[in-house]
C-alpha positions in Angstrom: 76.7 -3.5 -123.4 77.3 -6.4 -125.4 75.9 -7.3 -128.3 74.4 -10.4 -129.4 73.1 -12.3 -133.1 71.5 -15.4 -132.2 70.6 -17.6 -135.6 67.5 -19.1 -134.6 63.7 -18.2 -133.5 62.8 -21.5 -131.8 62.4 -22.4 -128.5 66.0 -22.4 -127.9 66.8 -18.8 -129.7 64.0 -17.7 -127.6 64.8 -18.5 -124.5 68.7 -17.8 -124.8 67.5 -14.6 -125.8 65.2 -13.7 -122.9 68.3 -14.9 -120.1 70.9 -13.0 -122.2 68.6 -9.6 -122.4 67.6 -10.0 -118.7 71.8 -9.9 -118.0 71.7 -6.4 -120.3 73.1 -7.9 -123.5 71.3 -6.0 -126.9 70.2 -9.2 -128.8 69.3 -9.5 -132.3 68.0 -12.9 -134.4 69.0 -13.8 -137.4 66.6 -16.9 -139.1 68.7 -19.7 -140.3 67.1 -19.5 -144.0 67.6 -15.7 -143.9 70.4 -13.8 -144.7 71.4 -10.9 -143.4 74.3 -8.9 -141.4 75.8 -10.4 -137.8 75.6 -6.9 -135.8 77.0 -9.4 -132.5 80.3 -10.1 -130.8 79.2 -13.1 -129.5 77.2 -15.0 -132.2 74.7 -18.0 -130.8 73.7 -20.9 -133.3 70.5 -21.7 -132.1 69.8 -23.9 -134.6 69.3 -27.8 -136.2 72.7 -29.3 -136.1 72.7 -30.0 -140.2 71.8 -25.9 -140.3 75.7 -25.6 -139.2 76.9 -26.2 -142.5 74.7 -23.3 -144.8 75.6 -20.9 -141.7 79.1 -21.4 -142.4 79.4 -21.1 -146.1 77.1 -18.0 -146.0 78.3 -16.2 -143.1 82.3 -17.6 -142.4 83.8 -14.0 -143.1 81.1 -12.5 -140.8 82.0 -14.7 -138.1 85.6 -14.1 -138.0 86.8 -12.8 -134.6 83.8 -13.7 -133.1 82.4 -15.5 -130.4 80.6 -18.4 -132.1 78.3 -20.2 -129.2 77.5 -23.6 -131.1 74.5 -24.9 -128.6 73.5 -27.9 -131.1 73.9 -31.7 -130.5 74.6 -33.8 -133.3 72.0 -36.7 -132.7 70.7 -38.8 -135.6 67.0 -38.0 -135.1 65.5 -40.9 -137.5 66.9 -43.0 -134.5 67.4 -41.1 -131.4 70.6 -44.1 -131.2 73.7 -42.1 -132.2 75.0 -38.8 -132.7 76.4 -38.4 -136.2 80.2 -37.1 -135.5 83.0 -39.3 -135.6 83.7 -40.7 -132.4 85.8 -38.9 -129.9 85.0 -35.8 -132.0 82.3 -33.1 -131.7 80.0 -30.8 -133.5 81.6 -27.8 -132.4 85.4 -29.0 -133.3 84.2 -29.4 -136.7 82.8 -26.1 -136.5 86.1 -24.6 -135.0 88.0 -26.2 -138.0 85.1 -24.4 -140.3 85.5 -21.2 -138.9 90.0 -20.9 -137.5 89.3 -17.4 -137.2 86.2 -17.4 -134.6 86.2 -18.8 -131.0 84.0 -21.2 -131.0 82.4 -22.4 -127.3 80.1 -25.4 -127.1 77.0 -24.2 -124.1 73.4 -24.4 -124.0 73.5 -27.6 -125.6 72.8 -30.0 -122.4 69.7 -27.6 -121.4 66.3 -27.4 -122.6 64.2 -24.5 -123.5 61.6 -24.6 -120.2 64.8 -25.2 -117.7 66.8 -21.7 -119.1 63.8 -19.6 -119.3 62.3 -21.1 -115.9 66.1 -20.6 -114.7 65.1 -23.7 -112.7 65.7 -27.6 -113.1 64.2 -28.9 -110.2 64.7 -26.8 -107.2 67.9 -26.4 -108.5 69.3 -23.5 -110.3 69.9 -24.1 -114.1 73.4 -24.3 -114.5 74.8 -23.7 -118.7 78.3 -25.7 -119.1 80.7 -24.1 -121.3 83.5 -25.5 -123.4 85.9 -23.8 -126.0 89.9 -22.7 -125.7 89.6 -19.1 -125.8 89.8 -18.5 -121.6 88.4 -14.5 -122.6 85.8 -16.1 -124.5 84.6 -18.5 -122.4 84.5 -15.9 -119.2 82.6 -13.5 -121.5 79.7 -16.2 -121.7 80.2 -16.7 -118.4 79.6 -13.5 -117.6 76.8 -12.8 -119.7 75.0 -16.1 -118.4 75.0 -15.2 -114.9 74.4 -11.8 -115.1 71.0 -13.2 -117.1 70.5 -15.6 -113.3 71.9 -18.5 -114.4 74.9 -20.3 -113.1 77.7 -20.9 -116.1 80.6 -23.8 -115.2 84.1 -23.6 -117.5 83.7 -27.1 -118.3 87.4 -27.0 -119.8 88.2 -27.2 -123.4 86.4 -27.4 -126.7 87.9 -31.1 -126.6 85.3 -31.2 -123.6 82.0 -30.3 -125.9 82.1 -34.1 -127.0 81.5 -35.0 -123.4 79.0 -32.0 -123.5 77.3 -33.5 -126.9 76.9 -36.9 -124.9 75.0 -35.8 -122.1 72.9 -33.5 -124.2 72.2 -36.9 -126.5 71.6 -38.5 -123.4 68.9 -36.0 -121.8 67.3 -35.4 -125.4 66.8 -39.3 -125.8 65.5 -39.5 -122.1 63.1 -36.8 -123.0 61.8 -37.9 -126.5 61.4 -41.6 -125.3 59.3 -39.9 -122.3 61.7 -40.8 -119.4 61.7 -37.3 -118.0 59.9 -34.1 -119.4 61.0 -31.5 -121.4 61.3 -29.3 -118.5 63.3 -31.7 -116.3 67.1 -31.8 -117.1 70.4 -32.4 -115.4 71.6 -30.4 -112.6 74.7 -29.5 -111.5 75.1 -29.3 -107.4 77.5 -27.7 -106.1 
């Protein structure tokens, strides 16, 4: 069985939580204001994108050897107009420079909350795109994701999780600007 910490009790933690229990992983949650001790091997930040930072500098020697799933999107929220990593760069690249002694994988971060637990977008099936280097990594989310019922893509490198941050930026502006609902989402057709 594996064993999971996911930092965050939101909407997101939540329902990661529920499709990774359903595929037989134990799960724990850590609050990102909390502190305490990362029982996982695979480590979800469920969290605000600015949280990223206090996680690191209170938990960086915890996190070593891990699997760190970073699942946020760097979006300026006082304008829904930009996300707020240099260009060509990514939330979870600075995070793998943060933390050289972790895998870090970039997933969850172009679904919402209603689409993962509803394993549905649409009549299609919710698919989570994964990005990171570390090919045993990556297939033990993979794993872990469809054993919960959803479908998980290797969407290539963790040079790919800036492509991933833009269409989560993309879908999360759609949403808040009321283009689509919170439950809609991209949906990956094979």
């Amino acid at each position: 069985m594996t064993n999971v910490t996911i930092f965050g009790t939101g909407n997101m933690g939540s329902a990661i939580a529920g499709v990774l229990a359903a595929g037989g992983a134990s799960v724990d949650h850590l609050g990102s204001a909390e502190t305490g001790t990362i029982t996982g091997d695979v480590v979800v930040l469920a969290v605000p994108y600015p949280a990223l930072a206090t996680i690191v500098e209170q938990y960086a020697d915890q996190l070593a050897g891990k699997v760190v799933v970073d699942i946020t999107n760097p979006l300026d929220f006082s304008t829904f107009d930009a996300l707020t990593v240099p260009a060509g760069s990514s939330a979870a690249a600075e995070l793998q420079a943060k933390l050289p002694n972790s895998h870090v994988l970039k997933a969850f971060n172009t679904n919402f909350a209603a689409t993962l637990a509803a394993k549905q977008v649409g009549d299609v099936a919710t698919t989570v795109l994964i990005a990171g280097d570390d090919a045993d990594a990556k297939a033990a989310l993979q794993q872990l994701v469809t054993a919960g019922g959803l479908e998980a893509v290797d969407a290539g490198s963790l040079k790919r999780a800036h492509e991933l941050e833009a269409i989560g930026f993309l879908q999360l502006t759609l949403a808040a600007s009321e283009k689509i609902s919170w439950t809609a989402g991209f949906a990956l057709v094979k």
